[in-house]
C-alpha positions in Angstrom: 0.0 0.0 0.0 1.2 3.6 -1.0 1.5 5.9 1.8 0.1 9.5 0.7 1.7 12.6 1.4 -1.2 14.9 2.7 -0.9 18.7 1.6 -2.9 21.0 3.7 -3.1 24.3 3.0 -5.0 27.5 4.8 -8.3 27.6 6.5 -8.1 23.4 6.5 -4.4 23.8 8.3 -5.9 26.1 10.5 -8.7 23.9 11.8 -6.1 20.8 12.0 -4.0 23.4 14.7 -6.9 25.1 16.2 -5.3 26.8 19.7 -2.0 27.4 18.5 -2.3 30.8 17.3 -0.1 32.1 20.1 3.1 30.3 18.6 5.2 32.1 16.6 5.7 30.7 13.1 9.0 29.2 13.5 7.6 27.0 17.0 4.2 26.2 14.5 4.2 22.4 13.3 4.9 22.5 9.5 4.7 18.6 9.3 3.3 15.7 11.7 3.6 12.1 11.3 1.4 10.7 13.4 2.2 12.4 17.0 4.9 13.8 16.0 5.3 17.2 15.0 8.2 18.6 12.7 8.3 22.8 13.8 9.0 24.7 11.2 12.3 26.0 13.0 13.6 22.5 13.3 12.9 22.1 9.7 14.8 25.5 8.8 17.8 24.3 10.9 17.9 20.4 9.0 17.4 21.8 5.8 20.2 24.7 6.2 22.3 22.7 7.9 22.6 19.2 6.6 20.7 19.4 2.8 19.2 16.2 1.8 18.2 17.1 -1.6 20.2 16.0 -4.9 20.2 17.7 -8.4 20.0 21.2 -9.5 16.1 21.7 -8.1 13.9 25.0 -7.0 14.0 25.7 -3.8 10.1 24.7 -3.7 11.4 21.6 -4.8 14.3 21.1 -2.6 12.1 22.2 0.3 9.3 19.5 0.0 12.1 17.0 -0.8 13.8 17.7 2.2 10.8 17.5 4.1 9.5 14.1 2.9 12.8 13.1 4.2 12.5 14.4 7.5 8.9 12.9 7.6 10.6 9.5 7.0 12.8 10.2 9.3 10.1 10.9 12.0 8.3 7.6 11.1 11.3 5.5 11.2 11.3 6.9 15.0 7.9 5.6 15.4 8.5 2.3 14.5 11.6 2.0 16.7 9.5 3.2 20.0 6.6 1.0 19.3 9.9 -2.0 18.7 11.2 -0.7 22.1 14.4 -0.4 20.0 14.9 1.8 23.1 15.7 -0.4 26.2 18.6 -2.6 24.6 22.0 -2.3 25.8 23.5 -1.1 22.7 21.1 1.6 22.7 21.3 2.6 25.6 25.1 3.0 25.7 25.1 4.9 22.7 22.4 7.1 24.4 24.5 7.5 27.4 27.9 8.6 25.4 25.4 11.1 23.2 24.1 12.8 26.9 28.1 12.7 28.1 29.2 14.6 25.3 26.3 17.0 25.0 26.4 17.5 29.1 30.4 18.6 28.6 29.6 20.8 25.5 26.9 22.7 27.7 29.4 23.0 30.6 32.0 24.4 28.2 29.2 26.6 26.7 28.4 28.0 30.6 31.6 28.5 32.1 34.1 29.4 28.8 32.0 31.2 26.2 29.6 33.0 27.9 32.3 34.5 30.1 33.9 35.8 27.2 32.9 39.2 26.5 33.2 40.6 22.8 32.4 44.3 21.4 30.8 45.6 18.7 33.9 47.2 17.1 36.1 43.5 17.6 33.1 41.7 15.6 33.5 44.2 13.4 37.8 43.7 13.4 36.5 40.0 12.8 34.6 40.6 9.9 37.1 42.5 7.9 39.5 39.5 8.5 36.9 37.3 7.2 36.9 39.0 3.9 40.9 38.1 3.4 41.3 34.8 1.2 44.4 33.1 1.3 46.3 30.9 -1.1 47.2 27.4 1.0 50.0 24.8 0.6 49.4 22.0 3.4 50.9 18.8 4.8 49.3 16.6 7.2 49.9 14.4 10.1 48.3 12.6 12.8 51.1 13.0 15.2 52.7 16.4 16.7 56.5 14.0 16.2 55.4 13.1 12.5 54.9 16.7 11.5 58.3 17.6 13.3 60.1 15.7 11.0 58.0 16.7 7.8 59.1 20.5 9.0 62.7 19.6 9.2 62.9 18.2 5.7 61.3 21.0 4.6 63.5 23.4 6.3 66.5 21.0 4.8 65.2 21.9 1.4 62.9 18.8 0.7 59.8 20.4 -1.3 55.5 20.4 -0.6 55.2 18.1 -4.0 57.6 15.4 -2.7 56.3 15.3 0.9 52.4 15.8 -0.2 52.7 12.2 -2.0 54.3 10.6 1.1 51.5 12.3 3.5 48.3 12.0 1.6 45.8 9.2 0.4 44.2 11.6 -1.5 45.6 11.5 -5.2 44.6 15.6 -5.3 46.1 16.7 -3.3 49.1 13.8 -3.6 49.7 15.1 -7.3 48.9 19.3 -6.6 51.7 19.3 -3.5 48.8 19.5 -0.8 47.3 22.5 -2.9 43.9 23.8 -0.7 43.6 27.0 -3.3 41.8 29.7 -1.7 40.2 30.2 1.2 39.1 32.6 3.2 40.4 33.0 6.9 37.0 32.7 8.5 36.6 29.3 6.9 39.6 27.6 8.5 39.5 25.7 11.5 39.5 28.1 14.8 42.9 27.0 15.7 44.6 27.6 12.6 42.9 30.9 11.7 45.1 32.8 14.1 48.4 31.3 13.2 47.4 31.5 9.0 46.3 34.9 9.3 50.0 36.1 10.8 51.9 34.0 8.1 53.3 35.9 5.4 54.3 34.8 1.7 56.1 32.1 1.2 56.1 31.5 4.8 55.9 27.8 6.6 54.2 27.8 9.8 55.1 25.3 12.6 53.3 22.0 13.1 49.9 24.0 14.0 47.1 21.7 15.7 43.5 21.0 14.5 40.6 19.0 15.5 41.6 16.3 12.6 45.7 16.4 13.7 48.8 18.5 13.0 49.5 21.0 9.8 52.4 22.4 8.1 50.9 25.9 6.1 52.6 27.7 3.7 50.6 31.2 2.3 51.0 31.2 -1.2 49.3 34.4 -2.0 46.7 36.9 -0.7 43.8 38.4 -1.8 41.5 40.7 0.3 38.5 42.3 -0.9 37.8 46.4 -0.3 33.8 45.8 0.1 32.7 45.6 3.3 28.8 46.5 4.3 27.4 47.2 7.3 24.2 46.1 6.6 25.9 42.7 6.2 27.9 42.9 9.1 24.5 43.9 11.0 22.6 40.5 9.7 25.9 38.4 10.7 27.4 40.2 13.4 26.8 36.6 15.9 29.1 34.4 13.2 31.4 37.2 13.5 31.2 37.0 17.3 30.9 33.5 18.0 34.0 33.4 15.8 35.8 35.8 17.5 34.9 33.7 21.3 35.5 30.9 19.9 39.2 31.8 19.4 39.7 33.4 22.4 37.9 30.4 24.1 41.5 28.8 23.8 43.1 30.5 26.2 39.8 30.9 28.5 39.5 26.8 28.7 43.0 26.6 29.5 42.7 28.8 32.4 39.6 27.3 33.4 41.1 23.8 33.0 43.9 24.7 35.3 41.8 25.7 37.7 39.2 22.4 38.1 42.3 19.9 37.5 44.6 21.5 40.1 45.9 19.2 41.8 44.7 15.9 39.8 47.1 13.5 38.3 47.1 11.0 35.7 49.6 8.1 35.8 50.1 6.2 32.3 51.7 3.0 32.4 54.1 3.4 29.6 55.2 -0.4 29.2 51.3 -1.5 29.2 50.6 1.2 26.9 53.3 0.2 24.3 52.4 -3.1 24.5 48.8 -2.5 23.8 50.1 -0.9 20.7 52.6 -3.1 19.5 49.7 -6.0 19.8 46.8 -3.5 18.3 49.1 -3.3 15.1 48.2 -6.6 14.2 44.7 -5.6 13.7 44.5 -2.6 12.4 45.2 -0.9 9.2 47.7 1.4 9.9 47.4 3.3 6.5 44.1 4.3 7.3 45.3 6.2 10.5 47.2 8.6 8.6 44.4 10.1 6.5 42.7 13.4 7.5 39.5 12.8 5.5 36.6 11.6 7.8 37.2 8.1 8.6 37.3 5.8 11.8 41.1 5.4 13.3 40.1 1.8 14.5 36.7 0.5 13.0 34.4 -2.2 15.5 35.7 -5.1 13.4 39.3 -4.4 14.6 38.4 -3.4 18.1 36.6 -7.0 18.4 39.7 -8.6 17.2 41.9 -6.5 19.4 39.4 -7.5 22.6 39.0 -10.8 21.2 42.9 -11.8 21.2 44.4 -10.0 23.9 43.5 -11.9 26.6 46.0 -11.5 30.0 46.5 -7.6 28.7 42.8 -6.8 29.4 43.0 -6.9 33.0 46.4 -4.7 33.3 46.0 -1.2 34.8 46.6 0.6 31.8 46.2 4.6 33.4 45.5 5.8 37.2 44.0 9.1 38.3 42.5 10.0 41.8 43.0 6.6 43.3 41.0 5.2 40.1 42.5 3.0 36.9 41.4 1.9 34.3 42.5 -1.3 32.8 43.2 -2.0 29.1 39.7 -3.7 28.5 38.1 -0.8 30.4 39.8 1.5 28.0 38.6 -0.5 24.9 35.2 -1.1 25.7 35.5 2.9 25.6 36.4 3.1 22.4 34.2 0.7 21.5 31.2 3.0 22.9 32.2 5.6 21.0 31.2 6.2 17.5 34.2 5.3 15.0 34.3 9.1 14.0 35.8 9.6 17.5 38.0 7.4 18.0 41.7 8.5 18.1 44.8 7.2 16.2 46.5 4.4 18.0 49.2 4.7 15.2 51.7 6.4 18.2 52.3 6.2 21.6 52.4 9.8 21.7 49.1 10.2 20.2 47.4 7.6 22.2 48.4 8.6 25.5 47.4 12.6 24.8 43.7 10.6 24.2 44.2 8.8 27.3 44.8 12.3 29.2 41.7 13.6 27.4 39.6 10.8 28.1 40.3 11.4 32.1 40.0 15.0 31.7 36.1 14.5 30.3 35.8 12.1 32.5 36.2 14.5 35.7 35.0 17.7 34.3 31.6 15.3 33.5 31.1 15.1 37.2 32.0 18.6 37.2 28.9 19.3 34.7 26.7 17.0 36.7 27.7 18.4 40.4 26.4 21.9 39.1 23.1 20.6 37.7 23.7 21.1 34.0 22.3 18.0 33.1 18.9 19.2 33.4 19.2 22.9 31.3 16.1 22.8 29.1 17.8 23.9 25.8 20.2 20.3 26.7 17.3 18.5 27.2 15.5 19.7 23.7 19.3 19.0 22.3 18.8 15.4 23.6 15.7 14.5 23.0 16.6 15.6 19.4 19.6 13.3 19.0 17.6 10.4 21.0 15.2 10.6 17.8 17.6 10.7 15.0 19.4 8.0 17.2 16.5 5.4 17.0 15.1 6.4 13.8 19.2 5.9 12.1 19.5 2.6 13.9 16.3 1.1 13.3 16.9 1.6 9.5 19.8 -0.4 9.5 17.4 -3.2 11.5 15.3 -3.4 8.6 17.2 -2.5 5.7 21.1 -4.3 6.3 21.7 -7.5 5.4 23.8 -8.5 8.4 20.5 -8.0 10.8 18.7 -9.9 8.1 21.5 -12.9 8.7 22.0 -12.5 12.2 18.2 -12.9 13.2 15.4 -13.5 10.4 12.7 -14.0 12.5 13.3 -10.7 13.9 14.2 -9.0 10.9 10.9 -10.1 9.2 8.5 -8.9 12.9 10.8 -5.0 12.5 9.8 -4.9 8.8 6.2 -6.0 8.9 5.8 -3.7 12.0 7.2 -0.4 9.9 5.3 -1.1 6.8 2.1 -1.4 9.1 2.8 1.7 10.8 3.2 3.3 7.7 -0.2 2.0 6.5 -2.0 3.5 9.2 0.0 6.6 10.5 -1.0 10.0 8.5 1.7 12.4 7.2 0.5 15.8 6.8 2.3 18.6 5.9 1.7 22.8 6.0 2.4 23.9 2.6 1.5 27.4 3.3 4.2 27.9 6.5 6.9 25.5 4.6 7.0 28.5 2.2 5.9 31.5 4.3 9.6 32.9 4.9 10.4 33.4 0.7 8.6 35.4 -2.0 7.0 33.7 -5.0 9.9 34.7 -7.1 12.5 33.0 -4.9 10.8 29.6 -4.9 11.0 29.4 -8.5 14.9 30.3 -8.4 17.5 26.9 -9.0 19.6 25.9 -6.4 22.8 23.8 -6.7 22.9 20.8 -6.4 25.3 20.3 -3.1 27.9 17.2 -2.4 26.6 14.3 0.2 27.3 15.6 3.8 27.7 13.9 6.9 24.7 14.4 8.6 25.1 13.2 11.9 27.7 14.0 14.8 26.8 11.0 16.3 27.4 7.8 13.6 27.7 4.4 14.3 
């Protein structure tokens, strides 16, 4: 059976959301799926944020494309509730990393960023940096001691186009010398801006670390352009700002840091640790660690073969804090919590123990965040209660649609796919036609938009 899209449209959407006239239009439900209501803000946000659509469309087009897809989305999340999807261990683990990650991002929110005051003039300082566009040379590296000795053979005379095809997987950048083009200032990560910005021509920076590993820059040119508006400044002074904080949030978290770790220590046990790595290389594929594009460090298959094989090494203290260890099977399970976006290179012993530190540091500013209370801060909550539906809606997909849960348990397989295509059967989809478009004229729905390259959707994969 063919489940219909419903179209409702003026006085008939009104009378389906009689009593909600005091909402604003972004809070208004511009789809529901059942119970569930899509607001039109949320739908703004998923559509400008992570585009579903594909092919050169109008943005009516794109709009009710993207919407459908959010609809499905919201139905898939039915069917996993009325499954009870919910109360299994894996779930539930994966639930509990999502609230651990969110619950430090909210503490970092309250006590670093919101302490950090910015004025109109320094947004404005910000924005005429944005407008500079730089020409970038780069090599990459997972480890701070692997991009030493890339800048000391480049220092020696060894040039970008010989080391790019020793450091990257990527044959573009391999063949162009690690050629980025340009790009503006503003668009590099936060903790290269600075250091990019102050580079002149033809200069190599130092190793400079990111959130993917450890870059050598060279500026190849400049361009800046001598049009700067204040009307656009007005409409995006909070990028600007939250740019600008963002930056100086380095120094701010560092302070802060030092001041709710005083006093803590972290013992790694360097032998257990190197043997843990000596043993992991067996398993893994080390080639793989080296790359920056999005890709797991160690994937589940390797950590079960790692667990699997290790035997005595699992029950060795592999790092101490506060009268606490943790033993190398405690550490792994860890990783194996986490999605494989997160995981870190285990290529180095230097690499793997900074992770270690950083996994104890979350792990007491966490009861930090949940000594103050910030666990229950509404916008957290709404955060959560967002990521517990794409959560359950993502993994009961791959309960009905991948073959290995088709192998593992048929019976099973069969009761999840009989129970969506019921629910689809009976649940109605209805959609506000009139508030999905309320925002643009007439003339801007009929304009093409282009046609935009997959994106990773989710923070939270698995």
């Amino acid at each position: 059976m063919i489940r219909y899209l419903f179209i409702i449209t003026g006085i008939s959407w009104l009378l389906l959301l009689a009593g909600c006239k005091e909402k604003s239009p972004e809070q208004q439900a511009v789809a529901r799926v059942g119970n569930e209501e899509i607001r039109f803000a949320d739908f703004l946000y998923d559509f400008t944020v992570f585009p579903q659509y594909r092919g050169t469309l109008t943005l009516r087009e794109a709009r009710l494309q993207h919407l459908n897809q959010m609809a499905d989305r919201a139905l898939l999340y039915l069917a996993a509730e009325e499954d009870g999807l919910e109360n299994t261990p894996e779930i539930q683990s994966r639930l509990r990393y999502i609230e651990h990650k969110e619950v430090l991002k909210r503490l970092y929110q309250k006590e670093v960023l919101d302490k950090i005051p910015v004025s109109e003039e320094e947004a404005w300082e910000e924005y005429k940096r944005s407008s500079i566009r730089v020409k970038l040379r780069h090599l990459f590296a997972p480890s701070r001691e692997e991009a030493e000795i890339y800048y000391r053979r480049l220092q020696s005379g060894e040039s970008f186009e010989k080391l790019a095809r020793e450091t990257f997987l990527d044959s573009a950048l391999a063949n162009s010398g690690g050629d980025l083009g340009f790009v503006s200032i503003s668009d590099l990560d936060p903790f290269l801006a600075d250091s990019v910005y102050n580079l002149r021509i033809g200069q190599i920076s130092h190793p400079l670390k990111s959130s993917f590993g450890y870059h050598i820059m060279r500026v190849e040119d400049v361009q800046q352009s001598v049009f700067l508006s204040r009307e656009y400044f007005t409409e995006h002074k909070e990028d600007f700002t939250n740019t600008l904080k963002t930056r100086r949030a380095r120094v701010k978290s560092a302070e802060y840091l030092a001041e709710k770790l005083k006093g803590k220590s972290v013992t790694i046990k360097t032998a257990v640790l190197r043997e843990l790595l000596d043993f992991s290389k067996g398993y893994i594929n080390l080639r793989r660690q080296e790359t920056p594009l999005p890709a797991p460090r160690v994937t589940d298959l390797e950590l079960e073969n790692i667990t699997g094989n290790a035997g005595e090494l699992l029950d060795r203290a592999l790092v101490e804090f506060n009268g606490e260890r943790w033993r190398v099977g405690e550490f792994l399970h860890k990783l194996q919590e986490m999605p494989p976006l997160h995981r870190p290179s285990i290529s180095t012993e230097s690499a793997l123990a900074r992770h270690l530190i950083d996994m104890v540091r979350d792990e007491l500013l966490l009861r930090e965040a949940y000594r103050q209370g910030v666990q229950n801060d509404r916008e957290l909550r709404e955060t959560l209660g967002r990521w517990r539906k794409q959560l359950l809606a993502d993994e009961f997909k791959k309960r009905i649609y991948w073959v290995d849960y088709q192998q593992e348990d048929p019976e099973k397989w069969q009761a999840r796919k009989t129970l969506y295509q019921d629910l689809k059967n009976r649940t109605l989809v209805s959609i506000d036609t009139t508030l999905l478009f309320h925002d643009v004229t007439g003339t801007q729905l009929q304009q093409k938009i282009p046609a935009l390259p997959a994106v990773i959707r989710e923070y939270y994969v698995w």
